[in-house]
C-alpha positions in Angstrom: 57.2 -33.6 -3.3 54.2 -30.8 -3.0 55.0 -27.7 -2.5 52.7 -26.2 -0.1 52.3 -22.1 0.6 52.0 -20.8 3.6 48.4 -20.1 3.6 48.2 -24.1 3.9 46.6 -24.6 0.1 48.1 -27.2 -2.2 50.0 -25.4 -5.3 49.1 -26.0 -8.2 51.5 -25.7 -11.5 51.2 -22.4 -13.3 49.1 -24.2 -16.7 46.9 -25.9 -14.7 46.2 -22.4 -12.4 45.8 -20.4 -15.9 43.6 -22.9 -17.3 41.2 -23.0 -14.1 41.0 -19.2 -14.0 40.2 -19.6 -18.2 37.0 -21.9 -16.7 35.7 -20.5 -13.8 35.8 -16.7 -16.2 33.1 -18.7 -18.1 30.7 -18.4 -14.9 28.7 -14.7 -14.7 28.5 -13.6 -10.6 26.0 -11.4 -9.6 25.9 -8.3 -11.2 28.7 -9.1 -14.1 28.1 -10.2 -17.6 28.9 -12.8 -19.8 27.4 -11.7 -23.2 25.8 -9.4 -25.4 22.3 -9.7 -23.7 23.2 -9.4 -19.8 25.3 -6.5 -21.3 22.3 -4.9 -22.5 20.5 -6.2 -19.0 23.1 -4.9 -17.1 23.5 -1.5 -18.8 20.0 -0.4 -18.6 19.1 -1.8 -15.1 22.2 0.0 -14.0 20.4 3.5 -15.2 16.9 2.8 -14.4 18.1 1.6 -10.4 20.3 4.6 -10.5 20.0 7.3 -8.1 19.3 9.8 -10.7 15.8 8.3 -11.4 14.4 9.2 -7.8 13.5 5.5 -7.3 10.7 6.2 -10.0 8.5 7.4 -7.8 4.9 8.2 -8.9 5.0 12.4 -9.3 8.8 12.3 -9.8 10.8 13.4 -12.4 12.4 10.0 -12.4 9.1 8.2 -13.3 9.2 10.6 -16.5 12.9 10.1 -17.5 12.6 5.9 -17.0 9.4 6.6 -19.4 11.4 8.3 -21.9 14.1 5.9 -21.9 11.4 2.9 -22.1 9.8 4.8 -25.3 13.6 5.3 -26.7 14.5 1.5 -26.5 11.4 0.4 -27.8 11.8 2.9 -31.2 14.9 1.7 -31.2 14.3 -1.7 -31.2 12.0 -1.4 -34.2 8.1 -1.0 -32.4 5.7 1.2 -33.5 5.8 3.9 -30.6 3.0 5.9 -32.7 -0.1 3.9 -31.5 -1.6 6.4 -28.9 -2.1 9.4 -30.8 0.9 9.7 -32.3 2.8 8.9 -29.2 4.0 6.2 -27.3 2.6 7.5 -24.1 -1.0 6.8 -22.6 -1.3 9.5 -20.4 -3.7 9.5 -17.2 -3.8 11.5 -14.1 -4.5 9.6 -10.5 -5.3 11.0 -7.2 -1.7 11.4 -4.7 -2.8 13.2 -1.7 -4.5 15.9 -0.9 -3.5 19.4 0.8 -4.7 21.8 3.7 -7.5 24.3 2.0 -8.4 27.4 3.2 -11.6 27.7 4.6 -11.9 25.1 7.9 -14.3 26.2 10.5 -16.1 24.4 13.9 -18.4 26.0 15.6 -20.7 24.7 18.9 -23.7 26.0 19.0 -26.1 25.4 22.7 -29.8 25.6 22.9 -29.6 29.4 24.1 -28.2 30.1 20.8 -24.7 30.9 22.2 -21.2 29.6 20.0 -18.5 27.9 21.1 -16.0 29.0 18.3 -13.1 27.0 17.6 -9.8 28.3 15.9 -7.6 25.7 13.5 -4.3 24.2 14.8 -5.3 25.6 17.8 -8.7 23.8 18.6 -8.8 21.8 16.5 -7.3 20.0 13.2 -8.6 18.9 9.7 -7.6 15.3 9.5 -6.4 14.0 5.6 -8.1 10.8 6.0 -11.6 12.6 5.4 -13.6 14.8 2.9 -13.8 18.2 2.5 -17.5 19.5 3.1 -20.0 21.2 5.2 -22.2 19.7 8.0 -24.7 21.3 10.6 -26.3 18.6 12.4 -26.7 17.4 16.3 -24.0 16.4 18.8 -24.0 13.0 19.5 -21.0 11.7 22.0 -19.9 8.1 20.5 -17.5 6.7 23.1 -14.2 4.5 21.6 -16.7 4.1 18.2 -16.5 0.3 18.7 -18.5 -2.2 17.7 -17.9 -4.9 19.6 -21.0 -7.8 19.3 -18.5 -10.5 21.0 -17.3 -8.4 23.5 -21.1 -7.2 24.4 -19.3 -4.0 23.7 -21.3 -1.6 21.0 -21.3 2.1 21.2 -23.6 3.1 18.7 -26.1 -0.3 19.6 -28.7 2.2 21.4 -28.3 5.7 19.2 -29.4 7.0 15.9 -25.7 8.5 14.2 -28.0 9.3 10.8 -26.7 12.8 9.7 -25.6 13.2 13.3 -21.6 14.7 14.4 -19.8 12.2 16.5 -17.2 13.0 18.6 -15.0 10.1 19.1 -12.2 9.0 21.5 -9.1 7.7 20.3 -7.9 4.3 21.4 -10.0 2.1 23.8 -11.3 1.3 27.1 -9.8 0.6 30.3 -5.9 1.3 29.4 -4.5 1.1 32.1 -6.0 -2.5 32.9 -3.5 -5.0 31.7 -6.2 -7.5 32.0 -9.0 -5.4 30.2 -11.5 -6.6 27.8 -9.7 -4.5 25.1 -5.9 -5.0 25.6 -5.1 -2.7 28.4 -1.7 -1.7 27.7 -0.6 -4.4 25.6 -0.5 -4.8 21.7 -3.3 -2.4 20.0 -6.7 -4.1 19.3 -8.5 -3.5 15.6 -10.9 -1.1 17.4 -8.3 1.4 18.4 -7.4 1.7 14.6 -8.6 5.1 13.4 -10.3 3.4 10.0 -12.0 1.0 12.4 -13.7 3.7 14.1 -14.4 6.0 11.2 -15.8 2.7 9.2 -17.8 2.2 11.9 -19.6 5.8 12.0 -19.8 6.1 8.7 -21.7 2.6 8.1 -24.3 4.0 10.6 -24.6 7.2 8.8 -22.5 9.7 10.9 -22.5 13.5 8.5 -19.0 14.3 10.4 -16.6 12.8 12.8 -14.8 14.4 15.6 -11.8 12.9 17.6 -10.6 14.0 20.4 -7.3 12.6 22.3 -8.7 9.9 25.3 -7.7 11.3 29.1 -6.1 8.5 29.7 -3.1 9.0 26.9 -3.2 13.2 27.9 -2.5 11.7 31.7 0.3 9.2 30.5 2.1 11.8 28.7 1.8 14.0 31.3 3.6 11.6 33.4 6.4 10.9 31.1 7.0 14.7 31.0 7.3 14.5 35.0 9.6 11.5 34.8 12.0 13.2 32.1 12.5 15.8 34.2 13.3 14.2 37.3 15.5 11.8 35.6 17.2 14.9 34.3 17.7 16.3 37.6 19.5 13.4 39.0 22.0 13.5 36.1 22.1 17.4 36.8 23.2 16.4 40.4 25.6 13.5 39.7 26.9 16.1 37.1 27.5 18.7 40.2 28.7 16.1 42.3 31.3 15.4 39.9 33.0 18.4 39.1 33.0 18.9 42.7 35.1 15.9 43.5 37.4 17.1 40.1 40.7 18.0 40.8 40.8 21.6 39.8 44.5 21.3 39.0 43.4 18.8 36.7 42.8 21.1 33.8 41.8 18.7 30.9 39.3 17.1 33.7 37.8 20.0 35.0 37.2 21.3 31.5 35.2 18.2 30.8 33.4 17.7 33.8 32.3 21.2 33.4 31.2 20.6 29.7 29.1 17.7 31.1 27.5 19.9 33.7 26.2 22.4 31.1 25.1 20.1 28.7 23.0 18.4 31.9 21.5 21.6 32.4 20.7 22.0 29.0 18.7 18.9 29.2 17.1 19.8 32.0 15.9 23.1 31.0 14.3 21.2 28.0 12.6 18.9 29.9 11.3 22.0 31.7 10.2 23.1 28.6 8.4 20.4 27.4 6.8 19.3 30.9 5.0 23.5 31.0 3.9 23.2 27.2 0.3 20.9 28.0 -0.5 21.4 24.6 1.9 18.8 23.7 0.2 16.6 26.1 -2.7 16.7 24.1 -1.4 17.0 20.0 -3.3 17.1 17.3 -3.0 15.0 14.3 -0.7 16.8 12.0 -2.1 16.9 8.4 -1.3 13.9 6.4 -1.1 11.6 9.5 -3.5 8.9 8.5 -3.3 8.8 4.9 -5.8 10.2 2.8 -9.2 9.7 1.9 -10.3 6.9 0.3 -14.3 6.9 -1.1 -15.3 8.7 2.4 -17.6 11.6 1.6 -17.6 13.2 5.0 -15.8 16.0 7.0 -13.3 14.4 10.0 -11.6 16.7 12.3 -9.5 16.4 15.6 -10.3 18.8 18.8 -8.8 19.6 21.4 -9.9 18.0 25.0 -10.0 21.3 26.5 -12.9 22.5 23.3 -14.5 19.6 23.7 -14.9 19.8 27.8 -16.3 23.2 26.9 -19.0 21.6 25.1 -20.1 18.5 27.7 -19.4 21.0 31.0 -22.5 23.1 29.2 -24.2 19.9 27.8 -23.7 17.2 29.8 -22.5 18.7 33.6 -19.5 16.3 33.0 -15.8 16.5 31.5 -14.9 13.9 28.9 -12.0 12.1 31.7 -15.7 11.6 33.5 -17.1 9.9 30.4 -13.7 7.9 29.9 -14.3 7.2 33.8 -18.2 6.0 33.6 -17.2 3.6 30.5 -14.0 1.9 32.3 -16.2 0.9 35.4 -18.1 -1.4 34.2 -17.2 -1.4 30.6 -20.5 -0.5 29.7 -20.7 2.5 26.7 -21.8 5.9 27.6 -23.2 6.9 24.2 -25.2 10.2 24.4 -26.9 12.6 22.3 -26.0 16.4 23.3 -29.7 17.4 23.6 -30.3 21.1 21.7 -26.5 21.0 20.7 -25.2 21.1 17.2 -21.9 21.4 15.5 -21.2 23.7 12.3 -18.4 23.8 10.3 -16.7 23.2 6.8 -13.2 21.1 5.8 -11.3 22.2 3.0 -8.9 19.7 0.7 -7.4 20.4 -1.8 -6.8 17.0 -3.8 -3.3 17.0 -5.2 -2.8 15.0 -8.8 -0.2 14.3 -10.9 -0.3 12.9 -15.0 1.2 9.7 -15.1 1.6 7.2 -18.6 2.1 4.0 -19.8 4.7 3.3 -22.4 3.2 1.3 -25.3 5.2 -0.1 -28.0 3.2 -2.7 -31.1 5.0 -5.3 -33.6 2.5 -6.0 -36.0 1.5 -9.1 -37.1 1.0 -10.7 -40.2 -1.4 -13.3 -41.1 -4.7 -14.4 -41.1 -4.2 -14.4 -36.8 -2.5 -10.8 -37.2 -5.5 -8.6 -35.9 -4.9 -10.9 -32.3 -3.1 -9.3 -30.2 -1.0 -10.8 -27.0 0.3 -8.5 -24.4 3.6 -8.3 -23.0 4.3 -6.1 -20.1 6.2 -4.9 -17.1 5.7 -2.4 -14.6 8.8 0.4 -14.3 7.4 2.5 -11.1 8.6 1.8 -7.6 8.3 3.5 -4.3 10.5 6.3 -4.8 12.3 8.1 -1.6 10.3 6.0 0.7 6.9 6.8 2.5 4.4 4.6 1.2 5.0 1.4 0.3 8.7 1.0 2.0 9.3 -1.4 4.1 12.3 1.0 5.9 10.5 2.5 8.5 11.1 6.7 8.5 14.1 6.2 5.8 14.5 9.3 2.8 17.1 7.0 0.9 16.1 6.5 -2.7 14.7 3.5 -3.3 16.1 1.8 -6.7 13.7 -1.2 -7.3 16.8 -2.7 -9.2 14.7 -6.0 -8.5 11.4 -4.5 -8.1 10.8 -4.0 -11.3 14.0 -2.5 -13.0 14.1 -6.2 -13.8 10.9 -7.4 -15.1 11.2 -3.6 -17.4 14.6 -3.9 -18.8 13.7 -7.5 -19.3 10.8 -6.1 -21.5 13.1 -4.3 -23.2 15.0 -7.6 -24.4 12.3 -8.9 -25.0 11.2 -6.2 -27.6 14.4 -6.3 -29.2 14.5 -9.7 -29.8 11.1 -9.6 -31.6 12.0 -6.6 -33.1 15.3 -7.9 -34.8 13.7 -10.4 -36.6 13.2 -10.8 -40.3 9.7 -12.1 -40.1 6.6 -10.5 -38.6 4.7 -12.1 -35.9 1.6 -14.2 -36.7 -0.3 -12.1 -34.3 0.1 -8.1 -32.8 2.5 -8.1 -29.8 1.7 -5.1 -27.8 4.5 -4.6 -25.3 3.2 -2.0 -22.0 5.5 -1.0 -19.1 2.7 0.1 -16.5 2.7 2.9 -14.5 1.5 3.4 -10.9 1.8 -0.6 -10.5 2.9 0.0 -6.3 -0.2 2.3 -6.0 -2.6 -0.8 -6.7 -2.1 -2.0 -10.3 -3.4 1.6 -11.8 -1.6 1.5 -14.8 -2.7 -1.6 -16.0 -6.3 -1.3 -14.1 -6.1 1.9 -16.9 -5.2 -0.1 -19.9 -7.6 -2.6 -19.5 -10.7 -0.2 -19.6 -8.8 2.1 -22.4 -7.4 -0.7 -24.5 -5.5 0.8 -27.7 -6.4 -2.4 -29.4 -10.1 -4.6 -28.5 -9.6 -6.7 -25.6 -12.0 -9.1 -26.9 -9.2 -9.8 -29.9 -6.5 -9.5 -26.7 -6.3 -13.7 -26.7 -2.6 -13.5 -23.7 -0.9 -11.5 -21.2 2.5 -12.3 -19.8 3.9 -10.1 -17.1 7.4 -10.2 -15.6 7.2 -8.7 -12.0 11.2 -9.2 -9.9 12.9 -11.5 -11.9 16.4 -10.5 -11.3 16.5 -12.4 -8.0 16.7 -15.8 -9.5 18.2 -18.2 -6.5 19.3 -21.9 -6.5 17.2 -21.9 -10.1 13.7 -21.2 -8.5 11.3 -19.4 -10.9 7.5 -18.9 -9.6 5.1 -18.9 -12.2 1.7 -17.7 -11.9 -1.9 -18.6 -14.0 -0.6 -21.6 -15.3 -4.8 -22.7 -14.5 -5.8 -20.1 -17.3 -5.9 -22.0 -20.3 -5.3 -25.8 -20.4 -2.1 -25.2 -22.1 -0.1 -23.4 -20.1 0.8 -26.4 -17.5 2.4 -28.6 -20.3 4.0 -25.7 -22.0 5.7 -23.9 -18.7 6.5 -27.6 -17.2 8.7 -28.4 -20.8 10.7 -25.1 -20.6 11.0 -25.0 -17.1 13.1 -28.0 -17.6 14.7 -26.8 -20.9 16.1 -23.7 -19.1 17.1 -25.9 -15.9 14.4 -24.1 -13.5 12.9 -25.7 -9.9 9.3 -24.4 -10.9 6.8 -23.8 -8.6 3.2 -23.0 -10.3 0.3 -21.2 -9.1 -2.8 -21.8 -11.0 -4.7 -18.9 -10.4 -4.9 -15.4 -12.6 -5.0 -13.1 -9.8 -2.5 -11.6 -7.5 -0.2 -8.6 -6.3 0.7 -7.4 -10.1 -0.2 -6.1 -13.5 -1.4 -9.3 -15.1 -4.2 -9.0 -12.2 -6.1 -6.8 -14.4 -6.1 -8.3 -17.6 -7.3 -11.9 -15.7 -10.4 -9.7 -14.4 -11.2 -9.4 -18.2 -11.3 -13.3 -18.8 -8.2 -13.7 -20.9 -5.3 -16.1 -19.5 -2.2 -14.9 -18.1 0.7 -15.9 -17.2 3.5 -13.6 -14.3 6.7 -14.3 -14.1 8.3 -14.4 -10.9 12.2 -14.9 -9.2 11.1 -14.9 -5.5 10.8 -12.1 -2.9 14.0 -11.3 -0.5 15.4 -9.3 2.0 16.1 -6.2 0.3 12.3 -5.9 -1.0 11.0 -2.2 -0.7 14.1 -1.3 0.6 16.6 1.2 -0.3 19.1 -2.1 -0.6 17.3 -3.3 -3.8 20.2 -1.9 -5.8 21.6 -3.2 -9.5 24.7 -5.0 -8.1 22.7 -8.0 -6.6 20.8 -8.6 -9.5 21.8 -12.3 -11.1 21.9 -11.4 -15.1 22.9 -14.9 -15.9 19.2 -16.1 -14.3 17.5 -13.4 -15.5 18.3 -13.4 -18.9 17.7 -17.4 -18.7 14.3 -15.7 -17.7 14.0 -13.5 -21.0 15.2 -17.0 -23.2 12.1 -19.1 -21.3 8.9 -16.2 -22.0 10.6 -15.0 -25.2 9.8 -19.0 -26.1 6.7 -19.8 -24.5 5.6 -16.1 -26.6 6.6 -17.7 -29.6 4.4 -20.7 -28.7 1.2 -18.6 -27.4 1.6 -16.5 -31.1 2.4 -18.9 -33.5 -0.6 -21.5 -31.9 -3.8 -21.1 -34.5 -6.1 -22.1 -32.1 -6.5 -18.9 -29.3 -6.5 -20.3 -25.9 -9.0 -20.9 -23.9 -10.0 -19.1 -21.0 -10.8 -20.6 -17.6 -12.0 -19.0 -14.5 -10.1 -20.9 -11.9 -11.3 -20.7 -8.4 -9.5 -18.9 -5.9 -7.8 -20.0 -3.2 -6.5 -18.5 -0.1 -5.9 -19.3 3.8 -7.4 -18.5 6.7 -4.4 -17.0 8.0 -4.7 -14.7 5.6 -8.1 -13.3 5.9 -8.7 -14.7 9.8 -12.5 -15.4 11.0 -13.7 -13.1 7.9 -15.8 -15.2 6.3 -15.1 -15.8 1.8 -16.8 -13.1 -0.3 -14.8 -13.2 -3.6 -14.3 -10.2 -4.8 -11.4 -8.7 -6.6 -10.6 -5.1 -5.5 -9.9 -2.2 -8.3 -7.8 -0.1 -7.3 -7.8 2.9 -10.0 -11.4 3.3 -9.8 -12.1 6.4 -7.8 -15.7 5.9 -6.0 -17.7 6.4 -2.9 -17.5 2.7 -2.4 -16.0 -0.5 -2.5 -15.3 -0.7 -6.2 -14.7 -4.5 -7.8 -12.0 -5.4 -10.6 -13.7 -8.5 -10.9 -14.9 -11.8 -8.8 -13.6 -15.2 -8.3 -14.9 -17.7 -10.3 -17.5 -20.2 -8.0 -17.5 -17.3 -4.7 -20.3 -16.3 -3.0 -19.8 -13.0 -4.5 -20.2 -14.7 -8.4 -23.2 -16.8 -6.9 -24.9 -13.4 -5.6 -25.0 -11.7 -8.9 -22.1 -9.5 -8.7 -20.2 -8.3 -11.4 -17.0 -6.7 -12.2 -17.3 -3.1 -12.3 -19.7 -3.1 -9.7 -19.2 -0.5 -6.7 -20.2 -2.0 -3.3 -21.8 1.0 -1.3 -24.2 -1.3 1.5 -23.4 -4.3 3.3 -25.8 -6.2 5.9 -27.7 -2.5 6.0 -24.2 -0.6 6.5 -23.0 1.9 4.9 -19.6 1.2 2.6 -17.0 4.0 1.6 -13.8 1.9 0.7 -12.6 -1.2 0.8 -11.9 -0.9 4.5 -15.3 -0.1 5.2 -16.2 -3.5 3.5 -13.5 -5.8 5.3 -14.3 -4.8 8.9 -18.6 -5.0 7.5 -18.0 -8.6 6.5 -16.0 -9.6 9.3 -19.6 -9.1 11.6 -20.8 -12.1 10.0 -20.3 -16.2 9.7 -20.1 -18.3 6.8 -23.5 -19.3 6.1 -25.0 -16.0 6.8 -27.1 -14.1 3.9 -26.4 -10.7 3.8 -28.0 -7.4 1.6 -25.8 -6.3 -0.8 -26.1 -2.7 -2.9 -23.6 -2.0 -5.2 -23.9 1.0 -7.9 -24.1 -0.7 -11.5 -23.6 1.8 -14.4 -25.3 4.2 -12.5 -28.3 2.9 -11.2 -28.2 1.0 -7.5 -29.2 -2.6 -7.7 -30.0 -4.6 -4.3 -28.5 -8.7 -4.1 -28.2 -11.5 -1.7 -24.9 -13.0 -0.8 -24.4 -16.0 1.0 -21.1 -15.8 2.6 -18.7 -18.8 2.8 -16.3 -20.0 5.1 -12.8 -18.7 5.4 -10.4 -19.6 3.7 
């Protein structure tokens, strides 16, 4: 008979137990090893996700410690780490902010010649998101800044903004209408958006912008002060009421209901507080809210309601909650220039950079094919303590990027040891690159590319590993298999060697390194496990990483490598037309351009564009800066999205881009979204 334990499982005999355990130890779990290689994996992802590397953070000390041990492994897996100068290191330095200077002045000046002078985080605020500069020019009062066609809604429709000062209000019409033509209270429209509004002065040739706080929000806050402090006087009283009805033998009870009082009056005293300070009614934008600029080359500042009804009480005979009043009526904009009035002043930022580097390590070749080079690379930065880029609203944590891309580096790493180890020389060069500054917009790469160590013309492959520790149910993604025509066959036979569910994307471009290399017509190929919860997040740590998938990873490009080196023929390029969805880029009709990132312009600057795009058809190029659009001015990128969203497919627009200095004027014919 079976012997049954209590837990209700069949028992097995002791042999057949041992022999089961002696089986299922054969099967790695997440985060374990089960040879010499996911040792290695597991060993260096376990340092470079570790907390001691700041989640290698672009202008931490982490970054420069996961460099070091990037340049160490390679040495010491046999690469030349000599190639840049000596070092292993190409060293850049990229733009990370920017800081308060210390000259910031406003100034009103009236037709009588009398000032209104205004005093810094007091009256006003320089805002990050703008340039430091001087302007003198004429008031003009812009409204919300929208522009509106659809909506028959245009602020600047009827005035000249050219070298003008703009005050602006925040947010947009009629608030407090749930059924207004702008939202009301419900979900933010694009014209509230602070780049939407500066994009929008700046295209019409605005020399400065200042905001100012809308009534409406001033009033709302108000009230909520109000509110806080009756709702803290009812707890006050309940409070009172309560000890009152204690029974004062009752020690333990007394003592509490008494504590409870106190801390009721603490509140309300706060509330107090806060409901007598206006000011806070009315906040400026602290210093870094809004990011920072971004190719705008003019002074924005935030006043104070109260400077700024100084100035239309003497201009205008009217206080800006009269303005805000006029426009909600009827919806109709109450754009004015202040006639005789002009606005002085000078911002001061103080751009804050930090030197950054790409580790570089070369196995020569050997061979007739030997000065051909193929890149293999990997970016090691991440997001650091949070801030830009997380996905964890407000959190400090450190960020690990144990997925994202401890993975796709250490997997590098293998990769280079592999090669290195081996008796023979490669038929051609392998450079292997872990990028820098990858989460910032593909800088370190966008770098490389335009200060190759070795021609790019002879640079005939680039294969990039970007989160591959993730591997799930056997699902690899694999990018630019459109490239070259032998990609498809070649990924398609070792997907199914290495027992992977495949899913290929035939186009060169997208959210990583190998990006950058595509914009300089050579195929690519990325390398991809699958996005998940923990992305961007300080839960992307070493422990759920699958080594047994990601070293089946390292097996699959270490062979097709072999395959793209050892191939005499160099394969050929193709520019595969892009494709995207109109969920993606909504009613903005298809351009096709490919944004760069690490180029530091006053414009729109372009990596490259999409093969067969209106953008190719028009005669633009990569390298090209963008700095008009339909007779708008363009500063960034953003300036160009909301430009292009003011027209239809079909529509021919004036483009002007800078070209190696000189400004050369094109016609696009826009296509439809897709």
């Amino acid at each position: 008979m079976k012997r049954v334990n209590r837990l209700g499982f069949t028992a097995l005999p002791t042999a057949v137990v041992l022999g089961l355990l002696a089986v299922l130890s054969t099967f790695p779990v997440f985060g374990e090893a089960a040879n010499e290689s996911e040792s290695r994996l597991l060993k260096d992802i376990k340092y470079l996700a570790s907390d001691e590397l700041e989640g290698r953070g672009v202008g931490t000390n982490g970054l420069n410690k996961a460099a070091d041990f990037v340049r160490n492994a390679f040495r010491e897996a046999g690469l030349d780490v000599t190639t840049v100068e000596g070092e292993a290191f190409q060293p850049f330095t990229m733009t990370t902010g920017s800081k308060l200077g210390k000259t910031n002045t406003l100034a009103f000046t009236g037709p009588d010649g009398k000032s209104i002078d205004l005093k810094i985080n007091g009256d006003f605020q320089t805002c990050s998101f703008g340039a430091a500069g001087k302007f003198d020019g004429g008031i003009v009062f812009g409204g919300y800044a929208i522009d509106a066609k659809d909506e028959k809604y245009q602020d600047f429709a009827e005035v000249d903004l050219k070298d003008k000062i703009v005050i602006i209000m925040r947010r947009n019409p009629q608030q407090g209408n749930p059924h207004g033509k702008f939202g009301g209270g419900g979900p933010v429209s694009v014209h509230a958006s602070l780049r939407t509004k500066v994009s929008n002065a700046f295209g019409k040739g605005a020399a400065a912008i200042l905001f100012v706080n809308d009534p409406y929000s001033i009033r709302k806050n108000a009230k909520n002060d109000n509110s806080l402090v009756e709702k803290e006087t009812g707890r006050l009283v309940a409070a009172a009421e309560a000890l009152v009805k204690t029974d004062a033998k009752d020690a333990e009870k007394t003592a509490a209901a008494r504590k409870k009082l106190a801390e009721s009056v603490k509140r309300l005293n706060a509330a107090k507080v806060a409901a007598d300070k206006t000011d806070d009614d009315d906040p400026l934008m602290r210093f870094g809210y809004g990011g920072n600029a971004s190719g705008k080359s003019i002074p924005i500042l935030h006043v104070t309601v109260k400077a700024v009804d100084q100035l239309l009480q003497a201009s205008l005979k009217k206080s800006l909650a009269d303005l805000e009043a006029e426009i909600d009526k009827d919806v109709k904009p109450q754009t004015t220039a202040l006639k005789g009035w002009k606005a002085t002043g000078e911002t001061s930022l103080e751009v804050t950079k930090v030197e950054v580097k790409n580790v570089i390590g070369v196995l020569e070749g050997e061979g007739p094919l030997a000065d051909e080079t193929v890149v293999i690379g990997a970016h090691y930065d991440h997001v650091g303590m949070g801030g830009r880029g997380s996905l964890a609203p407000g959190s400090k944590a450190v960020h690990n990027g144990a997925d994202d891309n401890a993975s796709g580096t250490v997997a590098l790493i293998e990769l280079a040891r592999r090669f290195g180890s081996r008796d023979k020389k490669p038929a051609r060069r392998i450079v292997f690159i872990a990028f820098t500054a990858e989460e910032r917009g593909l800088i370190g790469s966008a770098h490389y590319v335009k200060n190759p160590v070795f021609p790019l013309e002879k640079t005939i492959a680039m294969l990039n590993m970007d989160m591959v520790g993730r591997v799930t149910d056997d699902k690899l993604v694999v990018y630019g298999i459109g490239t070259t025509p032998r990609w498809k066959k070649l990924i398609e036979a070792e997907g199914k060697k290495h027992n992977f569910k495949l899913t290929l994307k035939e186009g060169g471009f997208g959210p990583s390194d190998h990006s950058s290399f595509y914009g300089k017509k050579m195929p690519v190929l990325h390398f991809f496990s699958g996005t998940h919860k923990d992305y961007h997040r300080p839960t992307d740590d070493w422990d759920k990483i699958n080594l047994a998938g990601m070293s089946r990873v390292v097996q699959m490009v270490e062979e097709v490598a072999d395959s793209t080196i050892a191939t005499k023929e160099r394969p050929k390029y193709i520019e595969v037309k892009r494709k995207s969805t109109q969920a993606r880029t909504g009613s903005r009709p298809y351009f096709g351009s490919i944004p760069d990132f690490a180029e530091n312009a006053k414009g729109y600057a372009i990596m490259a564009v999409a093969g067969g795009s209106p953008a190719a058809k028009g005669g633009l190029k990569g390298g090209d800066v963008i700095v008009g659009l339909g007779g708008q001015k363009i500063g960034n990128l953003s300036d160009f999205d909301l430009a292009l969203r003011k027209f239809k497919a079909g529509d021919e627009v004036d483009i002007v881009v800078q070209r190696k200095g000189k400004e050369v004027k094109l016609k696009v014919i826009l296509g439809k979204p897709r």
